[in-house]
C-alpha positions in Angstrom: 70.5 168.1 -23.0 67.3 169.4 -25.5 69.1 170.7 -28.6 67.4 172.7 -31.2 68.0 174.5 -34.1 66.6 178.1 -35.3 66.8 178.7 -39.0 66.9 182.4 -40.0 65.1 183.4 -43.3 64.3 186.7 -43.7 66.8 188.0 -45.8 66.4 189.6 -49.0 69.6 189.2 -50.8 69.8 192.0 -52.7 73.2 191.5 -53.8 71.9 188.6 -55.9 69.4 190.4 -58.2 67.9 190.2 -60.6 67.9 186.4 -59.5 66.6 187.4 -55.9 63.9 189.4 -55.4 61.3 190.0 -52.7 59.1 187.4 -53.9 61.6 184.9 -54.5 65.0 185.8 -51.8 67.9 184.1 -52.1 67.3 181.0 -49.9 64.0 180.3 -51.9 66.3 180.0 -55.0 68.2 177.2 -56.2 71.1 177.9 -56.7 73.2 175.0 -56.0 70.9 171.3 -57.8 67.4 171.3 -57.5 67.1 171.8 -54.3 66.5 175.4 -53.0 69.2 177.2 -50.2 66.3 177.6 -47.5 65.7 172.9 -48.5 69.2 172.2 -48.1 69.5 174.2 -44.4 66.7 171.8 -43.8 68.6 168.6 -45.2 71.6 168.7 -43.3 69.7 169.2 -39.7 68.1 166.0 -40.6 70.4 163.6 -38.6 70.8 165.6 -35.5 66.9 167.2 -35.3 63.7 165.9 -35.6 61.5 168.0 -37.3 59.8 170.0 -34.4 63.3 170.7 -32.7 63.6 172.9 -36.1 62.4 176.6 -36.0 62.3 179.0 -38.4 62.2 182.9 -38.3 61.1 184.8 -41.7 58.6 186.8 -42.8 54.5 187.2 -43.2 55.5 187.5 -47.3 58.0 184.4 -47.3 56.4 181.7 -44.6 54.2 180.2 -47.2 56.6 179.3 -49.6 59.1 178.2 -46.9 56.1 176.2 -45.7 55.7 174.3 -49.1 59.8 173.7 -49.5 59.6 171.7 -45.9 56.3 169.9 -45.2 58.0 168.2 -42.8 58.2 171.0 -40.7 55.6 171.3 -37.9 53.5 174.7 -39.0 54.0 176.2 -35.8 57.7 175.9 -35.9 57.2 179.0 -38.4 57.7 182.0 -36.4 57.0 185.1 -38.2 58.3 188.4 -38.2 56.1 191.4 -38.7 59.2 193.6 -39.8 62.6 192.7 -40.4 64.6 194.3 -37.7 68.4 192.5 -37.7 69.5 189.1 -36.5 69.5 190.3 -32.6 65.9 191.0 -32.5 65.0 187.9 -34.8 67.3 185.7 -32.4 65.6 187.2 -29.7 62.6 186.3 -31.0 63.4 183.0 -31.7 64.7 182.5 -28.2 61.7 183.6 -26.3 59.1 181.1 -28.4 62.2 178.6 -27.4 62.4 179.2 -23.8 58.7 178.7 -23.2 59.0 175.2 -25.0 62.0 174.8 -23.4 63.9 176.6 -20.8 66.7 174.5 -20.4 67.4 173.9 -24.1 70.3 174.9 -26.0 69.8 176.0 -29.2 71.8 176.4 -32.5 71.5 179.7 -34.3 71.7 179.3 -38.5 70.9 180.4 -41.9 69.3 179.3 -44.6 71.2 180.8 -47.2 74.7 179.7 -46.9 76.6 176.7 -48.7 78.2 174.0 -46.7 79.9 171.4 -49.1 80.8 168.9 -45.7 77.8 168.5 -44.3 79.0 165.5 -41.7 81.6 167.8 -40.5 79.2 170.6 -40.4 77.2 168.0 -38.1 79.7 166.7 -36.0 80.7 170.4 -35.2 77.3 171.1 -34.1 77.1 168.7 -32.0 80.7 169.2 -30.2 79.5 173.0 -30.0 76.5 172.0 -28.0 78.5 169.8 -25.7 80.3 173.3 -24.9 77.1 175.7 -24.6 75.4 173.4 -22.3 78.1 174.0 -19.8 77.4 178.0 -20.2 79.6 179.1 -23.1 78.5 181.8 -25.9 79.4 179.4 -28.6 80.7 180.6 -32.5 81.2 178.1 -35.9 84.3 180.3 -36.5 85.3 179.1 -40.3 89.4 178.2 -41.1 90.1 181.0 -43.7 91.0 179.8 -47.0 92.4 183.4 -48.1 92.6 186.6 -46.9 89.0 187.9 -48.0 87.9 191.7 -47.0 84.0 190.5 -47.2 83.9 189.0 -44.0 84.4 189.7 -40.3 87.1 187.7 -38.5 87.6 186.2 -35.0 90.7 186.5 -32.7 91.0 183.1 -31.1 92.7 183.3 -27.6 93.8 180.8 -25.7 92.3 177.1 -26.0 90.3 176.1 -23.7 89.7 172.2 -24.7 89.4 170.1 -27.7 86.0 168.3 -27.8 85.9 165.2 -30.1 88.2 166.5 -33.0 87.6 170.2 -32.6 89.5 172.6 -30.8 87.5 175.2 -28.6 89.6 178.3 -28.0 88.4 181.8 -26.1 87.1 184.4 -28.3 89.8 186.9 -27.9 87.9 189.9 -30.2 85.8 190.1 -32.8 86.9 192.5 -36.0 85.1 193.6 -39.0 85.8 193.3 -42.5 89.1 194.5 -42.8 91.7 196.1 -45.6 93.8 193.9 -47.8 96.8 194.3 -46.0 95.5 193.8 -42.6 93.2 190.4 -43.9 96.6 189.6 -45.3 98.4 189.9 -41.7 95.2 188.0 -39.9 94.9 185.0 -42.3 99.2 184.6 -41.9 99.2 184.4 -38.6 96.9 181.9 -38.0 95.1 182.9 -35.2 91.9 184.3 -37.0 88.4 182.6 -37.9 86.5 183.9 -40.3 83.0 185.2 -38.6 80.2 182.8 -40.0 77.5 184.1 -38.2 76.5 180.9 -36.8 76.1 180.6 -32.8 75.5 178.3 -30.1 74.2 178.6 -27.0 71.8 177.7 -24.1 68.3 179.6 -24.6 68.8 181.3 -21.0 72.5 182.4 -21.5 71.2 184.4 -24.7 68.5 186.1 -23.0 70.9 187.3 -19.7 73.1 189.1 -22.5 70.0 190.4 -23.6 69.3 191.7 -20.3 72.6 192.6 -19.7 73.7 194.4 -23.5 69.9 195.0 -24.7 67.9 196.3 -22.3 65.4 197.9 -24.3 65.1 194.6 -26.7 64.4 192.6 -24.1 62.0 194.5 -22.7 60.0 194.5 -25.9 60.8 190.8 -26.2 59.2 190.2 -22.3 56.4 192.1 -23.2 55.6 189.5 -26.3 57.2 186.6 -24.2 54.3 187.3 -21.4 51.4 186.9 -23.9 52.8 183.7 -26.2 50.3 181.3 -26.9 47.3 183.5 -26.1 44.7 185.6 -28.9 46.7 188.8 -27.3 50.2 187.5 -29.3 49.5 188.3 -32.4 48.4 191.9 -31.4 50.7 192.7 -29.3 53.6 191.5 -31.8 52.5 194.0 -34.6 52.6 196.5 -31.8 55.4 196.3 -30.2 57.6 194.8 -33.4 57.6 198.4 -35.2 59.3 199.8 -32.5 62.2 198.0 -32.0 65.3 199.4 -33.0 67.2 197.5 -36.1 70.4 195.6 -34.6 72.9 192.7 -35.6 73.7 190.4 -33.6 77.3 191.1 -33.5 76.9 194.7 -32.4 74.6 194.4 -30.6 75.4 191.1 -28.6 79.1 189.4 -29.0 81.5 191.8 -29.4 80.4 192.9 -25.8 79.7 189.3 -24.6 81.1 187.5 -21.7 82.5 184.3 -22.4 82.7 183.9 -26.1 84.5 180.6 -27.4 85.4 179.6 -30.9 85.6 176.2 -32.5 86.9 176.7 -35.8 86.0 174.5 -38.9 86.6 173.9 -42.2 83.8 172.9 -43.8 83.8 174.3 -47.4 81.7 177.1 -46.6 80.5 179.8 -48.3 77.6 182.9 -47.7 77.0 183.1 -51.1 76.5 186.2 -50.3 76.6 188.4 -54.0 77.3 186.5 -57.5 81.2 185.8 -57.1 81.0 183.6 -54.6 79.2 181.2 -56.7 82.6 180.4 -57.9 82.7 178.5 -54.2 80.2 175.9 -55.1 79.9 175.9 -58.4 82.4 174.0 -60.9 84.2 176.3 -63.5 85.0 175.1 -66.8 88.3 175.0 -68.5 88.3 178.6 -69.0 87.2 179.7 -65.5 83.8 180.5 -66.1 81.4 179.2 -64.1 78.0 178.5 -65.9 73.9 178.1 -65.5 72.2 177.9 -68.2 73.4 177.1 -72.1 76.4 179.7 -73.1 77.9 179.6 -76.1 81.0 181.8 -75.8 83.9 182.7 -77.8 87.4 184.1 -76.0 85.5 184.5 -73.0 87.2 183.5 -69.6 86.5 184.0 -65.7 83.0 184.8 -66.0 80.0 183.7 -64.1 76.9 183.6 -66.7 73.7 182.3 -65.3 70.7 182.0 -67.2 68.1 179.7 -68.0 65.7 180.7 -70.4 67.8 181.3 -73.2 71.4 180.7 -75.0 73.6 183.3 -74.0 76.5 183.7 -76.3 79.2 185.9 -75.2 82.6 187.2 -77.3 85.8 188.1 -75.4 84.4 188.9 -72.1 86.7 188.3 -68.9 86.1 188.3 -65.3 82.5 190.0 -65.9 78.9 188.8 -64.4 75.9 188.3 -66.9 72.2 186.9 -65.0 69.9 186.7 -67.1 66.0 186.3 -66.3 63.0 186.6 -67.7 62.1 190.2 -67.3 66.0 192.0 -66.0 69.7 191.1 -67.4 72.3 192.6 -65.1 75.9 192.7 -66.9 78.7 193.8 -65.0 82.4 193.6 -64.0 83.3 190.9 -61.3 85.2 193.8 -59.8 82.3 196.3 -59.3 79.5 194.0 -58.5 79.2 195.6 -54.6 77.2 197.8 -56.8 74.3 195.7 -57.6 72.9 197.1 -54.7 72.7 200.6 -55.9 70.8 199.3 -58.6 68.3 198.0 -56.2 68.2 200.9 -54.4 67.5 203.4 -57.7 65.0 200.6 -59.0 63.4 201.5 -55.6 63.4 205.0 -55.8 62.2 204.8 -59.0 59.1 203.3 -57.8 59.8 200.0 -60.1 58.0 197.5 -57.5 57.7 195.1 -60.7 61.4 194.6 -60.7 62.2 194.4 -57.0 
């Protein structure tokens, strides 16, 4: 069995400004060491991939930098995106470059901006989840819920298939969005539920037959770049046909109408770090709860995430706020309202304020 992994990182996150902007997204920031998000995806495929059994999807304005964070990296295991259009079409992507590589292998669909604090169970899941894909399953990192959160999707696990080394592989019963209090409540107490990392494995030629099957018109767009990879035409006939496909997620668009889904769920300290709270995941707090980058001096202050840098920031009875401050935008908010921070990106846009964005 071939095994690789794609890396997605094309994502702006917006939910992370004024830290994360367009020239500098969120995995291209480090946020957790000195390391970067996008170099520690990279780190921890080290022991299962060699380097050109890593791919990467991102964009024209990000491949450089990505480039310089992993040398190690084969340059043409960059793909690049002309547009971002959603996870399906950049899987999609990804999977056609793969299968003419490839066409038996299975691959392992990540990100490069989430946090995984158990990187050697992270590993030995991956590699329990490919056991399972090569023999034709649609293959999801479902994550043990730790409470019941109403920022992420959750998976129904049905009934269990097998256990694999020390993992448990159950069959995807549904999938379900992000859900109210009371019902994430209901789903974490019953035990039965995954939280929906977004992570997938699978072989190459399963993918593309739901493709086929769910995406029609995707796939055809995909053939038509599929039919001219590795000629002068591919470039072209990417920036042709890559404007007209139709934005998608992977979830809608693919797995909630898959056949054959199964679910090994993991604990693995996990986290999306997907807007500035849950940097209280993976970062240490302080005996007052506030969890801090930079040099704070603070006086009654308590459950507050302060990350700075190029200056002291001194604070006086704040609780359970946000404060980022950077070099040319400071963002202060309550921890409570911080879903808002992209409204603020979208007005700096509409304001025309390209310098802040």
């Amino acid at each position: 069995m071939s095994f690789y992994a794609l890396i997605m990182a094309g994502g702006g996150g917006t939910r992370l400004w004024p830290l994360s902007r367009r020239s500098r997204p969120k995995q291209s920031l480090a946020l957790v060491g000195q390391r970067t998000m996008f170099e520690h995806a990279v780190d921890r495929l080290a022991s299962l991939f060699q380097p050109e059994e890593i791919l990467v999807v991102t964009g024209a304005n990000q491949v450089e930098q990505l480039k310089r964070q992993a040398p190690e990296l084969p340059a043409e295991s960059f793909i690049i995106e002309p547009l971002g259009r959603g996870t399906a079409p950049a899987i999609g992507l990804g999977a056609i470059h793969l299968q003419r590589r490839d066409p038996k292998a299975v691959m392992a669909v990540l990100t490069a901006d989430h946090f995984i604090r158990d990187v050697d169970r992270f590993q030995r899941a991956l590699a329990a989840a490919a056991r399972v894909a090569a023999e034709g399953h649609l293959v999801t990192l479902g994550i043990s819920p730790s409470f019941p959160s109403t920022g992420y999707g959750y998976i129904k696990q049905g009934e269990r298939l097998a256990t694999v080394g020390e993992f448990d592989v159950f069959r995807v019963e549904r999938f379900t969005e992000k859900p109210g209090p009371e019902t994430a409540f209901r789903m974490v107490e019953s035990g039965a539920y995954s939280w929906n990392s977004g992570m997938f494995i699978w072989r190459v030629e399963r993918i593309l037959d739901e493709f086929v099957r769910q995406m029609p018109a995707l796939y055809g767009q995909l053939a038509q770049v599929a039919a001219v990879l590795g000629s002068e035409a591919y470039p072209s006939t990417l920036r042709r046909v890559w404007p007209e496909v139709t934005p998608q997620a992977i979830d809608y668009g693919v797995m909630e109408g898959a056949e054959d889904v199964v679910v090994i769920p993991v604990d693995i300290g996990w986290s999306d770090v997907g807007n500035w709270s849950s940097m209280r995941d993976i970062l240490p707090a302080d005996e007052d709860g506030n969890v801090v980058v930079g040099e704070h001096l603070g006086i009654g202050t308590r459950d507050t995430i302060i990350f700075g840098g190029q200056r002291l920031i001194a604070t006086i009875g704040l609780h359970d706020m946000i404060v980022v401050d950077t070099e040319d935008a400071l963002l202060i908010c309550p921890r409570e309202r911080e879903q808002e921070v992209r409204e603020i990106v979208r007005r700096l846009g509409a304001a025309d304020r390209e310098d802040l964005l």
